[in-house]
Backbone as a ProteinNet text record, in pm:
[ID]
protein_1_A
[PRIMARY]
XXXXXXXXXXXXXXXXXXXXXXXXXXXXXXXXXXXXXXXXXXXXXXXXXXXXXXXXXXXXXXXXXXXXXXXXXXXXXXXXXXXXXXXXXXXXXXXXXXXXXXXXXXXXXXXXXXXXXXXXXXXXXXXXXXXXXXXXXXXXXXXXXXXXXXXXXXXXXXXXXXXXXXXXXXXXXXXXXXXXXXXXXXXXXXXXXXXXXXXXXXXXXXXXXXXXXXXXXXXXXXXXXXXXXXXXXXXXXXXX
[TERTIARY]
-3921.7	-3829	-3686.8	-3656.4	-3463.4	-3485.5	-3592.3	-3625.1	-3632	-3678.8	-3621.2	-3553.2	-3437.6	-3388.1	-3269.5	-3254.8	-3175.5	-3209.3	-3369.1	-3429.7	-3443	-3416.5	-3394.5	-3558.7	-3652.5	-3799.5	-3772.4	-3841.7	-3860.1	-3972.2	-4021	-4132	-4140.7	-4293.5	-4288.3	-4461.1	-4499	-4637.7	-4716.7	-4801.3	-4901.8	-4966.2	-4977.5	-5075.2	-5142	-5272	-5431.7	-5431.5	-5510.2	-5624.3	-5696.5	-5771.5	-5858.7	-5848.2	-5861.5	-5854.7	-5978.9	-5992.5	-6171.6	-6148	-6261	-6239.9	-6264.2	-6274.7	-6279.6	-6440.9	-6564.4	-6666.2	-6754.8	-6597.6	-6566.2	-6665.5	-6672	-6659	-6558.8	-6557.9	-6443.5	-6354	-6259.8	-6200.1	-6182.8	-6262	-6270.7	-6398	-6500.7	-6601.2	-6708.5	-6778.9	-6901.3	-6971	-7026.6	-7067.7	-7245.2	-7281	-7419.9	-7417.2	-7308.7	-7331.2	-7203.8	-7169.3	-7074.8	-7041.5	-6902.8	-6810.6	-6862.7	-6784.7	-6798.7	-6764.5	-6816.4	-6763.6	-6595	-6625.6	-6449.3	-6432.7	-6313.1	-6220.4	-6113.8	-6124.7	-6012.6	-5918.8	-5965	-5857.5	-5720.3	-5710.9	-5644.6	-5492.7	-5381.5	-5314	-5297.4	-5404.2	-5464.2	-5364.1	-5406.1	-5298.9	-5442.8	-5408.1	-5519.8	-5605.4	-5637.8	-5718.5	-5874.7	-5943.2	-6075	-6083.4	-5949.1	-5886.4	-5827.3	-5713.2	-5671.3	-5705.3	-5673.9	-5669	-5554.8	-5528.6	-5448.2	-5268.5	-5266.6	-5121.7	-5020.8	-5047	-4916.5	-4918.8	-4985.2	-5038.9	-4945.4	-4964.8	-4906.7	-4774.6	-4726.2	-4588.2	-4508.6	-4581.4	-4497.2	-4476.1	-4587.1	-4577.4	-4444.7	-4465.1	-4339.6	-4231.8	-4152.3	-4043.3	-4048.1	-4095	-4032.9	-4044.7	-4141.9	-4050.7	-3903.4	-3864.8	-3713.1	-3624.6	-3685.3	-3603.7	-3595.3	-3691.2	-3671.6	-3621.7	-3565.7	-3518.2	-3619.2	-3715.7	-3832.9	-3834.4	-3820.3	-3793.3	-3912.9	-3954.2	-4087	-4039.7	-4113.9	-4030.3	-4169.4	-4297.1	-4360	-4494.5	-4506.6	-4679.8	-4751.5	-4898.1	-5038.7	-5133	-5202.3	-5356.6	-5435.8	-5527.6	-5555	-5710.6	-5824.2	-5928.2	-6025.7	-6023.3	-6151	-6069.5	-6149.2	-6098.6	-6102.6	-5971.6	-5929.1	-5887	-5830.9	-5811	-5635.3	-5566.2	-5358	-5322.7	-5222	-5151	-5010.7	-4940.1	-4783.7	-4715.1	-4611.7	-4527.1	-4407	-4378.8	-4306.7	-4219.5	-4074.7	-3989.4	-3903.1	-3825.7	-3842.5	-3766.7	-3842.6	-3749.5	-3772.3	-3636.2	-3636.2	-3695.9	-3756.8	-3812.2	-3876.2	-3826.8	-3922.4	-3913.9	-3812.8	-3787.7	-3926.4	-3962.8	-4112	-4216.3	-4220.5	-4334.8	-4307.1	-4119.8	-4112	-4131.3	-4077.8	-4081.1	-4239.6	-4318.3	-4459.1	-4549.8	-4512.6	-4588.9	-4503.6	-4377.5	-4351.6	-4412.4	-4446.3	-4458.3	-4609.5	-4690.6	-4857.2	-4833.3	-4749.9	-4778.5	-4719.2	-4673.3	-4591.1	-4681.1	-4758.7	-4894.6	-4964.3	-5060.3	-5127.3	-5064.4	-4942.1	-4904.5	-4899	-4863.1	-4856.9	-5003.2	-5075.9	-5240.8	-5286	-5210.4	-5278.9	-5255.5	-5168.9	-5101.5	-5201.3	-5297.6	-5376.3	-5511.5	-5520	-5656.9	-5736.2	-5709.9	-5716	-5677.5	-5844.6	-5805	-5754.2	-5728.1	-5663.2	-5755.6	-5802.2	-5848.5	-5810.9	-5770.6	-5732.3	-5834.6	-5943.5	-6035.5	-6102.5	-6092.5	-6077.9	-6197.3	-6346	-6445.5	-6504.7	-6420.8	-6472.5	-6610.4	-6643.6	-6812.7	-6871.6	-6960.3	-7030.9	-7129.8	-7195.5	-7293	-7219	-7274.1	-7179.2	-7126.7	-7068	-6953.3	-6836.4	-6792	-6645.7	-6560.8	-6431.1	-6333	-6340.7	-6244.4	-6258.6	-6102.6	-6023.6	-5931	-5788.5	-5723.7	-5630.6	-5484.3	-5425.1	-5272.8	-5222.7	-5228.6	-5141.7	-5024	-4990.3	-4859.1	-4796.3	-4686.8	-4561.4	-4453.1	-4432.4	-4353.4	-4275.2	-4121.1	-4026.5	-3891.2	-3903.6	-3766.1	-3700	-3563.9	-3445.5	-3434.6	-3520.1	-3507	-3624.2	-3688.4	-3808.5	-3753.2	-3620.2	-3592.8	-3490.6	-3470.4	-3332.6	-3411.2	-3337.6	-3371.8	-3423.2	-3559.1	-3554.4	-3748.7	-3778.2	-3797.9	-3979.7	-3991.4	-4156.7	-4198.7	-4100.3	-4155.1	-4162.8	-4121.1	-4069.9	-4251.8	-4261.7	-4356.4	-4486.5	-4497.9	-4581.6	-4608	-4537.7	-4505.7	-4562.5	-4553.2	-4592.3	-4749.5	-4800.7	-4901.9	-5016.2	-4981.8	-5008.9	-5042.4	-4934.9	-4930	-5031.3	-4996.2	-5142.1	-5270.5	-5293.2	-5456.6	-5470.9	-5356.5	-5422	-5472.1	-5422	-5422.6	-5551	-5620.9	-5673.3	-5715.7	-5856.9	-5895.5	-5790.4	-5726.2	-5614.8	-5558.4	-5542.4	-5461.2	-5617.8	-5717.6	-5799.5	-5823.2	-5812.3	-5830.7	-5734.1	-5638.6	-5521.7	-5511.5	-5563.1	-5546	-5603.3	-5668.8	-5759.8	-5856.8	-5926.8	-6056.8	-6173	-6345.8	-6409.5	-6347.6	-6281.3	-6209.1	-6347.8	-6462.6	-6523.2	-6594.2	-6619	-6669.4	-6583.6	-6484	-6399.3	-6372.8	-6350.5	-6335.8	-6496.3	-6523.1	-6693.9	-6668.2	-6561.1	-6569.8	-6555.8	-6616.8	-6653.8	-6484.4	-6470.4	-6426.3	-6267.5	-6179.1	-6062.9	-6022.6	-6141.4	-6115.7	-6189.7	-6128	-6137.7	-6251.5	-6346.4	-6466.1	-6388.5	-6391.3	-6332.9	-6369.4	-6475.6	-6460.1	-6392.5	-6348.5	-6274.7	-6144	-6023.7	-5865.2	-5883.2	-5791.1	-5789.7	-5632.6	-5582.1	-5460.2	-5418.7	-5377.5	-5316.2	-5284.1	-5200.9	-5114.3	-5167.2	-5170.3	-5204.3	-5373.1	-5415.1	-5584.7	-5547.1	-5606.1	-5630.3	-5737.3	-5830.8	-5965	-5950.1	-5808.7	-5744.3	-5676.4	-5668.9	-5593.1	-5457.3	-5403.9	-5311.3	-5252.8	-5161.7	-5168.1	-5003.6	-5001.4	-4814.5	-4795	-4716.1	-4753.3	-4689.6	-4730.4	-4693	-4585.9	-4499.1	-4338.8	-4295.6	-4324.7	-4265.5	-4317.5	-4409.1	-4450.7	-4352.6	-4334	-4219	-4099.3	-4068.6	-3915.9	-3892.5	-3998.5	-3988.9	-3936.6	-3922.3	-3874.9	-3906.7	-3901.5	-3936.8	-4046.9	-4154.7	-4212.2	-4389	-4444.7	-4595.3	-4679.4	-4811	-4889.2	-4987.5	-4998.1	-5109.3	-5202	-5330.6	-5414.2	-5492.2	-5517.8	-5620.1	-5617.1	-5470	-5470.6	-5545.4	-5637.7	-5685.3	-5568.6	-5701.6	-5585.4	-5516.8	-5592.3	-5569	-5523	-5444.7	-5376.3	-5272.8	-5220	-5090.7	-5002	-4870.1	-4796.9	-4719.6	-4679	-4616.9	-4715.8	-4815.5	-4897.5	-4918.4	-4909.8	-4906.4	-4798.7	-4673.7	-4522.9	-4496.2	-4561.7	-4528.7	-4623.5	-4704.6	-4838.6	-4744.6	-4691.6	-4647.8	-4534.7	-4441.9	-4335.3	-4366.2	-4477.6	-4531.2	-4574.2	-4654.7	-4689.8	-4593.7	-4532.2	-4478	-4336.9	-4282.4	-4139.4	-4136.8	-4226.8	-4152.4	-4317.5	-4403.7	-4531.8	-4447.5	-4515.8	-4458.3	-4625.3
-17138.2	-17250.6	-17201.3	-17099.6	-17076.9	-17015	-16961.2	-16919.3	-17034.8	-17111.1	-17289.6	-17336.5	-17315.8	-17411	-17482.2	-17395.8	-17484	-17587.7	-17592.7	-17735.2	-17814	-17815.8	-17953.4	-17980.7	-17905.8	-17968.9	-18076.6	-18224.2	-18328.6	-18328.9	-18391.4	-18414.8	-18556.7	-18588.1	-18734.7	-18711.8	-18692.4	-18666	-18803.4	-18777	-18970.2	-18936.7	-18905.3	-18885.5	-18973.8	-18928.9	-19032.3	-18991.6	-19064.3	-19031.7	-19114.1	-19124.6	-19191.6	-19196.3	-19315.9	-19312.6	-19347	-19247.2	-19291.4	-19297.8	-19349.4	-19396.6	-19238.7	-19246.4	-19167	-19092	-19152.8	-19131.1	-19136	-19092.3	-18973.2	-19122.8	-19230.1	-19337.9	-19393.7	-19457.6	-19489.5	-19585.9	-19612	-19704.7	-19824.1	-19917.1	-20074.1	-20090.7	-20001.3	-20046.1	-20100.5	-20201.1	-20252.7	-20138.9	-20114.5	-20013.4	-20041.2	-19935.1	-19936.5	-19978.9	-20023.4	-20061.2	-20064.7	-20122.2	-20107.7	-20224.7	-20251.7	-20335.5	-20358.6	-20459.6	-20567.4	-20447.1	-20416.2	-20351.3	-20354.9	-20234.3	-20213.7	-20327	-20338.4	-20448.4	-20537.2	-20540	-20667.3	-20580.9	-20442.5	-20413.6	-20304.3	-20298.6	-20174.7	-20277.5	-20252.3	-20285.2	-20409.6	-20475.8	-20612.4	-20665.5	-20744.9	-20792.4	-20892.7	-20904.2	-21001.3	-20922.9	-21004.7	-20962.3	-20894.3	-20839.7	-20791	-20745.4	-20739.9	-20642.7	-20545.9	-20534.8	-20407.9	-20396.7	-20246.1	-20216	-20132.6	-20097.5	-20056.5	-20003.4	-20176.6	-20210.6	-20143.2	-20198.9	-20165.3	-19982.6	-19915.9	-19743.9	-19692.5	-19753.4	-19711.3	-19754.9	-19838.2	-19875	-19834.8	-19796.5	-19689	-19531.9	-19506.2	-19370.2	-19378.1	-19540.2	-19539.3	-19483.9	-19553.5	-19578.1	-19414	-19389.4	-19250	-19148.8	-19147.1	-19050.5	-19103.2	-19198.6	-19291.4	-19225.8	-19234.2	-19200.5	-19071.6	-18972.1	-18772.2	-18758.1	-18813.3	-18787.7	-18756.9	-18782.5	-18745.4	-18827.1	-18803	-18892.7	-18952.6	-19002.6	-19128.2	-19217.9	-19302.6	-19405.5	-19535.7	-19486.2	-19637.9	-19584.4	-19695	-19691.1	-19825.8	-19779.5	-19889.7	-19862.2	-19997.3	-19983.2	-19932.9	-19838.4	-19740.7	-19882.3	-19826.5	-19849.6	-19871.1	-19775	-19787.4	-19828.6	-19939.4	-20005.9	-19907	-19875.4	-19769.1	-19642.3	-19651.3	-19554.4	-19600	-19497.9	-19549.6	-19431.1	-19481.7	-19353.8	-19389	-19268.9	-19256.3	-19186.6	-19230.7	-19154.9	-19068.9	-18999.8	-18878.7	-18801.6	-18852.6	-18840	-18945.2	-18903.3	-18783.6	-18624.1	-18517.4	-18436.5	-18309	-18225.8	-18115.5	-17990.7	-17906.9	-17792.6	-17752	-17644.5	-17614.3	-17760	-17842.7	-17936.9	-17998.8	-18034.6	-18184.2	-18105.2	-17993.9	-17894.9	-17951	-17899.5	-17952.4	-18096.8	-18170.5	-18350.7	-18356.9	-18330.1	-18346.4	-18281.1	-18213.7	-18155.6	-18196	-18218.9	-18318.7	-18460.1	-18507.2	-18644.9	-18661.7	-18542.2	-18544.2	-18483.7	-18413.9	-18399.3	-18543.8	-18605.5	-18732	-18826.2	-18850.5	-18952.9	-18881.2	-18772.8	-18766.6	-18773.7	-18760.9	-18746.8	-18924.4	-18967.9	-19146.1	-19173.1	-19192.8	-19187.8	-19119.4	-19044.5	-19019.3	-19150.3	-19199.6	-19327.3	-19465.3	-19421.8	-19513.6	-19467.2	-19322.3	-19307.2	-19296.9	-19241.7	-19301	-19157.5	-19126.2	-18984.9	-18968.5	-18915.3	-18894.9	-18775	-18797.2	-18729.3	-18715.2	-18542.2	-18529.2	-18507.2	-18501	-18486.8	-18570.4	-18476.3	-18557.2	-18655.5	-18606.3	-18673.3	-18717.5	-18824.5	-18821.6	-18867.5	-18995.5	-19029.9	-19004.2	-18941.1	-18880.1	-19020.8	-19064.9	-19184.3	-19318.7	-19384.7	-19490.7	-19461.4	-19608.1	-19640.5	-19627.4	-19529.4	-19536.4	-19427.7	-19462.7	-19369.3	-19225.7	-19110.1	-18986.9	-19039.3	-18963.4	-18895.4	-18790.5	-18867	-18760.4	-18727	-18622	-18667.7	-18648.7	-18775.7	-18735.4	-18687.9	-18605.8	-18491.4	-18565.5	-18608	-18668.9	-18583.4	-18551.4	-18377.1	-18456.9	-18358.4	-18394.7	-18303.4	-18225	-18158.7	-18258.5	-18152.7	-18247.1	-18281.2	-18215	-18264.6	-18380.8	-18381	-18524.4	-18639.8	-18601.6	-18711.6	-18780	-18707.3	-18788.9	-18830.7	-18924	-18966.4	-18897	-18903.7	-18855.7	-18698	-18710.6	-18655.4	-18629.4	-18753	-18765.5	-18589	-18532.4	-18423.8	-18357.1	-18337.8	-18249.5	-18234.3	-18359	-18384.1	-18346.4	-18376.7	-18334.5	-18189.7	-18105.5	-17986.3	-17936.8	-17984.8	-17948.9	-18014.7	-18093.3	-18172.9	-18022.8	-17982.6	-17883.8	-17737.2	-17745	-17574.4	-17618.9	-17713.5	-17727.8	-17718.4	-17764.8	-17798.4	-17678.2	-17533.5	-17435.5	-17322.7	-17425.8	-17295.3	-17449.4	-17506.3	-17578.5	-17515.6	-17450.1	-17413.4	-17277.3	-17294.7	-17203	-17329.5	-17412.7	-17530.8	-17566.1	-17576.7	-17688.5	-17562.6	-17371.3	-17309.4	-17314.2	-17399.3	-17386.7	-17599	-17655.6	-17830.5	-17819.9	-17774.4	-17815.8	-17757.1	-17768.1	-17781.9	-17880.3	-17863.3	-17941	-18047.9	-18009.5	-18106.3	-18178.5	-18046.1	-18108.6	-18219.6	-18253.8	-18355.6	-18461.2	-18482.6	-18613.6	-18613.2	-18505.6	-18500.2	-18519.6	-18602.6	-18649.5	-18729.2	-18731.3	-18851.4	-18963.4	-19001.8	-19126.6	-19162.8	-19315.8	-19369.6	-19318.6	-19338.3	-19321.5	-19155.6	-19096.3	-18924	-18883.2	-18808.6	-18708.4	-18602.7	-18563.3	-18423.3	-18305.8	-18221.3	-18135.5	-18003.2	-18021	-17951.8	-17932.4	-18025.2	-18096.8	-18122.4	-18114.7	-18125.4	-18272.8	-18370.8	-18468.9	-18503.5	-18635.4	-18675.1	-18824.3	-18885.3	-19002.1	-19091.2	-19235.2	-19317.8	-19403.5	-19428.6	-19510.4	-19508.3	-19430.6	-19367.2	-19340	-19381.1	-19332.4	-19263.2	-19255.9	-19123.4	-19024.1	-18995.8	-18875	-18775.2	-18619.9	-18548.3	-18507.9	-18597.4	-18604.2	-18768.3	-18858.8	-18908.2	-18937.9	-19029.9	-19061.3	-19209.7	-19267	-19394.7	-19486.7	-19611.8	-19670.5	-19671.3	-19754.3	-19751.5	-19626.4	-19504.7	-19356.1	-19378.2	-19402.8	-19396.2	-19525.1	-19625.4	-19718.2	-19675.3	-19619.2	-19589.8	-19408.3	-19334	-19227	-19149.4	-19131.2	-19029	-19071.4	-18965.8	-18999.8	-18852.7	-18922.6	-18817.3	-18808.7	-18717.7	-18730.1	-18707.7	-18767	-18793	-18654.4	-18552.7	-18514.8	-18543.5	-18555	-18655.2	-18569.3	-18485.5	-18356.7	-18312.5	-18304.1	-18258.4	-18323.5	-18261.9	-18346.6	-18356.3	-18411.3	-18483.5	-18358.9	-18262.8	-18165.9	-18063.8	-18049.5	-17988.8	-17901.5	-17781.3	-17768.5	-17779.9	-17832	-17946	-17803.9	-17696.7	-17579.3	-17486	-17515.1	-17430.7	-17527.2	-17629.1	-17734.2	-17724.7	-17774	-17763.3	-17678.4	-17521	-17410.9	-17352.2	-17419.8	-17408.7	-17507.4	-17618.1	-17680.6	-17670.3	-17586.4	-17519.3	-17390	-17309.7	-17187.3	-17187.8	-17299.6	-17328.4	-17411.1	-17490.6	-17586.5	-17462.6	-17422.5	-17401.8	-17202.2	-17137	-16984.4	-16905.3	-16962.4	-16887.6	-16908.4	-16785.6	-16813	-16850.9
-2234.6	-2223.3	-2193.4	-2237.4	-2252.5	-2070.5	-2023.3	-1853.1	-1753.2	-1806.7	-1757.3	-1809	-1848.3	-1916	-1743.7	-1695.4	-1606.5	-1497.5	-1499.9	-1462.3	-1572.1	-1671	-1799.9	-1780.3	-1850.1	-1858.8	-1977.2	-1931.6	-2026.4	-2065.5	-2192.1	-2230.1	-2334.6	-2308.5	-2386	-2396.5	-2549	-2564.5	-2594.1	-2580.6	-2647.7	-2779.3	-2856	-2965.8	-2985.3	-2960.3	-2964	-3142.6	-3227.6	-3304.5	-3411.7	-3488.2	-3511.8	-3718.8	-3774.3	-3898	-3939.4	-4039.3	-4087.6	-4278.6	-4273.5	-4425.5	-4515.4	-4692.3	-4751.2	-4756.9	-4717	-4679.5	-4518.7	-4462.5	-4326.8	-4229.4	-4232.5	-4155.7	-4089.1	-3965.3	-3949.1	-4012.8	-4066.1	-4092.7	-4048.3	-4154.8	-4141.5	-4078.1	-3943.3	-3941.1	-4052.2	-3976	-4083.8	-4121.1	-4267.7	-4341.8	-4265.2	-4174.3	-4175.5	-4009.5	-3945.2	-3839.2	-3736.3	-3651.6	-3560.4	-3537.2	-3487	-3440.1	-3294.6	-3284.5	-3085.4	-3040.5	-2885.1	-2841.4	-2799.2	-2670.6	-2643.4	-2576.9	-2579	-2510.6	-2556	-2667.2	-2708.5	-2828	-2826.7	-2956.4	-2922.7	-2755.1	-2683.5	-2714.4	-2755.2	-2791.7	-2825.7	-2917.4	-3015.5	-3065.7	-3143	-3255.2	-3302.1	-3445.5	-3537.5	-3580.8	-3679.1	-3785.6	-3729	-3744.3	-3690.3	-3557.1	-3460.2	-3392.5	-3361.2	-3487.4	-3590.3	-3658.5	-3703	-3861.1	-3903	-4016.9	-4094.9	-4026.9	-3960.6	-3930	-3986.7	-4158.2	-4215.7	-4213.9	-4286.8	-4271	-4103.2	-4000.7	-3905.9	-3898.3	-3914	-3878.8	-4043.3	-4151.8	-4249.9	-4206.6	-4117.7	-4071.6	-3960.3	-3888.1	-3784.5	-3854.1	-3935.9	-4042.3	-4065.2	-4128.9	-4141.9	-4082.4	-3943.2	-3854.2	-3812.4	-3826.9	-3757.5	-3898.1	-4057.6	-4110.8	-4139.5	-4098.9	-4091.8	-3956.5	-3865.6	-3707.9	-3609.8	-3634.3	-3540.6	-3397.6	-3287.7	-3160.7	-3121	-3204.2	-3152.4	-3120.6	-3019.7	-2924.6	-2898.7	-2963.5	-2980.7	-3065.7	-3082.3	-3132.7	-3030.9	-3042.3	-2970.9	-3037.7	-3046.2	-3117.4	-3017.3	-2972.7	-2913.4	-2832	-2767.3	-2701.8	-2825.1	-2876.9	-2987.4	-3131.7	-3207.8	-3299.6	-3423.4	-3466.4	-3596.1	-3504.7	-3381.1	-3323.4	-3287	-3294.6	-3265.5	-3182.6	-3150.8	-3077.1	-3046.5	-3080.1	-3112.8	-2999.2	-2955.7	-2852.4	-2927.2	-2891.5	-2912.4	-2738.9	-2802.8	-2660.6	-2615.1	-2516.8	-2458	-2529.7	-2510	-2598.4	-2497.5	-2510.9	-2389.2	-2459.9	-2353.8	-2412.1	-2542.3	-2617	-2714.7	-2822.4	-2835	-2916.7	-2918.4	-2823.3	-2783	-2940.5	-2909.7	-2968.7	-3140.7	-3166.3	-3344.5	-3358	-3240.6	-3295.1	-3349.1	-3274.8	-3277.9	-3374.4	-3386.6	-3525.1	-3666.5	-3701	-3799.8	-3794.9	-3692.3	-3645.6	-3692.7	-3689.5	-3739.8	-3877.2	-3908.4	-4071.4	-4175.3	-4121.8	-4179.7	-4136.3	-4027	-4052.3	-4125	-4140.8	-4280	-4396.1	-4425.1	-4536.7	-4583.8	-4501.8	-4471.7	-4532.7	-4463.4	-4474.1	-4620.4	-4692	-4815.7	-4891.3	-4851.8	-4954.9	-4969.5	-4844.1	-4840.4	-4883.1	-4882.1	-4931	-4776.1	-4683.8	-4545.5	-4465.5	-4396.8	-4326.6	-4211.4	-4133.4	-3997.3	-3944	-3798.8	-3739	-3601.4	-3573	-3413.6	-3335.8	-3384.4	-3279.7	-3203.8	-3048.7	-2916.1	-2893.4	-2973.5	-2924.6	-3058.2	-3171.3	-3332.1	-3322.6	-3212.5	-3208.3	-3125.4	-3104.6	-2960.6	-2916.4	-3012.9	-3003.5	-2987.3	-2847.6	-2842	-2767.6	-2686.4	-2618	-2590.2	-2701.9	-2731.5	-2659.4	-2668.4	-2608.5	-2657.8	-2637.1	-2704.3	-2731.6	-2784.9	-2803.4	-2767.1	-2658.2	-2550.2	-2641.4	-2568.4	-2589.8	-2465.3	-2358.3	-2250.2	-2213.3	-2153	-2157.6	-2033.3	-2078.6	-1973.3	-1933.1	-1812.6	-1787.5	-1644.3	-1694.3	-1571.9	-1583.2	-1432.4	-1434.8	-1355.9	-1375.1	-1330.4	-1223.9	-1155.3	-986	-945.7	-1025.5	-1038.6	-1059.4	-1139.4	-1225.1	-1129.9	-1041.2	-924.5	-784.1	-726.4	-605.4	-510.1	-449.7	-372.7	-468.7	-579.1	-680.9	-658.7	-544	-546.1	-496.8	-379.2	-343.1	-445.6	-549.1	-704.3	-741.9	-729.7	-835.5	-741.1	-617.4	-586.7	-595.5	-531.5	-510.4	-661.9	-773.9	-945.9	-945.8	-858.7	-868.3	-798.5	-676.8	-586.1	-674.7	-736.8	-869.9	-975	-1035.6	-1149.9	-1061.4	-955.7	-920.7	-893.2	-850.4	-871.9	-1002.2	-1135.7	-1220.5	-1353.2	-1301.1	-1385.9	-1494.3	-1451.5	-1567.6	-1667.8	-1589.1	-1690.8	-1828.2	-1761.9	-1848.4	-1935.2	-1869.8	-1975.3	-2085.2	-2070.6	-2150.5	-2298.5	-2252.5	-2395.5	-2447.7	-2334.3	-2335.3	-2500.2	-2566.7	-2727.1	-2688.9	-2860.9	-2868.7	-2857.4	-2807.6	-2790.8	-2736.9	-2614.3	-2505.4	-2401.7	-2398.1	-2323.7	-2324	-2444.9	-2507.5	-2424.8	-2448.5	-2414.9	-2284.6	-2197.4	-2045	-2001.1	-1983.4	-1913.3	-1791.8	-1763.5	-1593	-1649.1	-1772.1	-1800.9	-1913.3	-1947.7	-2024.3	-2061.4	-1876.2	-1866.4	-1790.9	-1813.8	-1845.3	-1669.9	-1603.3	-1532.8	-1569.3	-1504.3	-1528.2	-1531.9	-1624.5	-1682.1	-1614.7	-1544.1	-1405.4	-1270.3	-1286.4	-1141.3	-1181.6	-1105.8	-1090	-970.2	-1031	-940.5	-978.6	-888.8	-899.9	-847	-898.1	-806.9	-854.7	-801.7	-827.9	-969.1	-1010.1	-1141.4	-1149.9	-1174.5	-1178	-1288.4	-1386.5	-1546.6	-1529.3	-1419	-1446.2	-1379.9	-1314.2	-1256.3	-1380.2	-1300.1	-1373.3	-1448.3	-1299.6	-1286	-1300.6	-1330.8	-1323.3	-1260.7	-1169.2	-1094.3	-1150.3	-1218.5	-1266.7	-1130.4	-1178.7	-1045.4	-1016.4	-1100.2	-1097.2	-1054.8	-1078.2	-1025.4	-872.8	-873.2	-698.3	-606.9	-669.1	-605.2	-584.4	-697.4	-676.7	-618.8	-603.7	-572.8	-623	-757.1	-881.2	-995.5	-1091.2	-1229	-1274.8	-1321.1	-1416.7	-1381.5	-1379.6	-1354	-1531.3	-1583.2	-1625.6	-1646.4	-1727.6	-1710.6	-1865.9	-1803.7	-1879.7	-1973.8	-1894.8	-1966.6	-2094	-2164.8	-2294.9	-2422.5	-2484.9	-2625.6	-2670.1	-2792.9	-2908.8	-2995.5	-2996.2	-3137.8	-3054	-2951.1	-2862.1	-2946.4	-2940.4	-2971.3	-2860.4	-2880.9	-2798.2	-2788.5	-2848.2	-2771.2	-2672.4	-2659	-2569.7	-2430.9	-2465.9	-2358.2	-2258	-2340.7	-2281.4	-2208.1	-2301.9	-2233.9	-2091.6	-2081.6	-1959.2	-1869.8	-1862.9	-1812	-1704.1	-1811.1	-1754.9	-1642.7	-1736.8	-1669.2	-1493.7	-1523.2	-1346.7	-1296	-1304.6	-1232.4	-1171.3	-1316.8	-1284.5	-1280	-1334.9	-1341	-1282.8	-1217.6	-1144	-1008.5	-914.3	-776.9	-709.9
[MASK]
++++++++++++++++++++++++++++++++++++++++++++++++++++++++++++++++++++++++++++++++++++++++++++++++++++++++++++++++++++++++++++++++++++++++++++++++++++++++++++++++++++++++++++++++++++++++++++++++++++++++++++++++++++++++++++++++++++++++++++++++

């Protein structure tokens, strides 16, 4: 990071993950059986759409009151599943916001009796989503007019060092990278304009206005967010 530091790398992480009860079920499912499927609980509201509202928005509150730069929460795809934003924060910073930001939801979650899990693929059986933390990345020259070439040109450097990145993205990533259910084949490097089953992802609004920040999707949940950042930086900004 201090070797880039004069492209200003940004970062803005997603933290996926999943709350399960004290007898390692998920939280709030029916005991013995399963909930409606997906569809109605990806950023829900109501009763038997969410769960444990209040548990998340106490975990909000006090990253806001330890200084932690989280900037939203969503009720995730799969019901008892959330995910927290973190950012934007420059260089090695993204790495500390984020790991205070997960020891303060479990610590949150003890209060309830209520486990937390980062792992990317918690139910293999079933329909359900896995578990990401999409990595939001932008130097300073992305970030100004004119920025799309930036990003491409960084789009071009990752697709050559993939499996370098999916070697540090987490563990039992492969599980959750299947092609299927939002996720890109974890074999394959892909990219493009608002494709949630790409690798890459350019959101739309960045592709309208021709600057801003690119999407990469690949990272699990149980990622460390300094091995990420720093892969990030590595290819885009200091590999020739």
């Amino acid at each position: 990071m201090d070797q880039a530091k004069e492209v200003e790398p940004w970062f803005g992480l997603e933290q996926e993950y999943t709350l399960f009860d004290v007898d390692d079920k998920p939280f709030a499912w029916p005991k013995g059986g399963f909930p409606a499927p997906q569809g109605p609980y990806y950023c829900g509201v109501g009763t038997g759409k969410v769960f444990a509202r209040d548990l998340i928005e106490a975990h909000y509150r006090a990253c806001l009151y330890a200084g932690v730069n989280i900037s939203g929460i969503n009720a995730e795809v799969m019901p008892s599943q959330w995910e927290f934003q973190v950012g934007p924060c420059e260089g090695i910073s993204m790495g500390d916001h984020l790991w205070m930001a997960r020891f303060l939801l479990v610590r949150v979650a003890e209060e309830w009796g209520v486990k937390v899990s980062f792992h990317p693929k918690p139910l293999t059986n079933g329909d359900w989503n896995g578990a990401g933390c999409h990595s939001n990345y932008s130097t300073k020259a992305m970030r100004e007019p004119g920025g799309m070439k930036h990003i491409e040109e960084a789009i071009e450097k990752l697709s050559k060092k993939h499996m370098e990145h999916i070697a540090v993205y987490g563990e039992d990533n492969e599980l959750r990278l299947s092609g299927k259910h939002e996720t890109a084949h974890i074999g394959t490097f892909s990219s493009g304009v608002a494709n949630r089953g790409a690798s890459i992802r350019i959101p739309r609004h960045v592709a309208a206005q021709g600057f801003g920040y690119l999407e990469d999707r690949r990272p699990a949940s149980n990622v460390d967010p300094y091995r990420v950042t720093a892969a990030l930086v590595e290819t885009t900004c200091l590999s020739q």
